[in-house]
C-alpha positions in Angstrom: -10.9 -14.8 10.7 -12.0 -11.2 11.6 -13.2 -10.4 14.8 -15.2 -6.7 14.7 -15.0 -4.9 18.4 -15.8 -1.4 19.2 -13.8 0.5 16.4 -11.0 -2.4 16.0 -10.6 -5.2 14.2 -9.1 -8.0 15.4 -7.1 -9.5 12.0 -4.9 -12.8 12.0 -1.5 -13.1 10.4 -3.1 -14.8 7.0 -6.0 -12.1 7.1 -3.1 -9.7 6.5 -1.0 -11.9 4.5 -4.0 -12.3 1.9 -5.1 -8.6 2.2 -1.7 -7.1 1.2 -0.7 -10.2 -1.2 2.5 -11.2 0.3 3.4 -14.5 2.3 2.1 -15.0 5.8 6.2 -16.0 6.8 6.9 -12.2 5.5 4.1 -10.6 7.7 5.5 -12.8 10.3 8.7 -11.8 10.0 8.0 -8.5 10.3 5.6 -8.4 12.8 7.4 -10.0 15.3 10.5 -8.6 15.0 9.7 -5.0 14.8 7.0 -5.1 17.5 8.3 -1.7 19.0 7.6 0.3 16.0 3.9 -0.9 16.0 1.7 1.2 16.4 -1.1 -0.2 18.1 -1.0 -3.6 21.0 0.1 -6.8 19.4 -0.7 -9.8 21.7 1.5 -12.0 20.6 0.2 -15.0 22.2 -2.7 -15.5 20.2 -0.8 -13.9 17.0 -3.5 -11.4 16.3 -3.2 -7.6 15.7 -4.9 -5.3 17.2 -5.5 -2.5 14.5 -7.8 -0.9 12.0 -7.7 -1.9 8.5 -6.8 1.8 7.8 -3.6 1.4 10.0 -3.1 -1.8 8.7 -2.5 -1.4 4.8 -1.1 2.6 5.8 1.9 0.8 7.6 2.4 -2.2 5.5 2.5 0.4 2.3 5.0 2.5 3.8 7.4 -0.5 3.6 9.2 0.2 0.4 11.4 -0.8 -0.8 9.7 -4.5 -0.8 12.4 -6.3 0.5 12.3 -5.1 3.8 9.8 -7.7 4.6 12.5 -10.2 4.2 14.8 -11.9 7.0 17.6 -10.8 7.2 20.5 -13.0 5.7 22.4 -15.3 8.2 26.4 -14.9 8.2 26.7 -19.0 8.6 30.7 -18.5 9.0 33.5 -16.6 9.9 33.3 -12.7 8.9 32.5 -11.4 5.3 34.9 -10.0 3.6 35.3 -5.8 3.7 33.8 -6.2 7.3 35.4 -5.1 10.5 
């Protein structure tokens, strides 16, 4: 669902997920964890972005190499090996 206000657009986690062809859990993920590099409000809450599309695709396309979109990988036990 998009939302048009004065010069923003108001897009929703699967708005962006289907716009940039990538899973809404990897928009998610990113979204939510690297809220300080945003660069415009994220209300959280209601899990809408507040941005332009231009900003939008211009931030998500600077994230190469693609796997930064992922989760990070959980240590489930003890340390790895060759790690202080």
């Amino acid at each position: 669902m998009m939302v048009q206000g004065h010069e923003r657009i108001l897009y929703t986690v699967s708005d962006i997920s289907s716009m940039l062809g990538i899973s809404d859990s990897a928009v998610r993920m990113h979204v939510f964890r690297k809220t300080a590099f945003l660069p415009e409000p994220l209300r959280i809450g209601t899990k809408r972005l507040v941005w332009t599309r231009e900003q939008l695709e211009a931030h998500f396309r600077s994230l190469t190499p693609p796997q930064r979109l992922l989760p990070p990988q959980k240590n489930w036990g003890g340390r790895q090996r060759g790690t202080l």
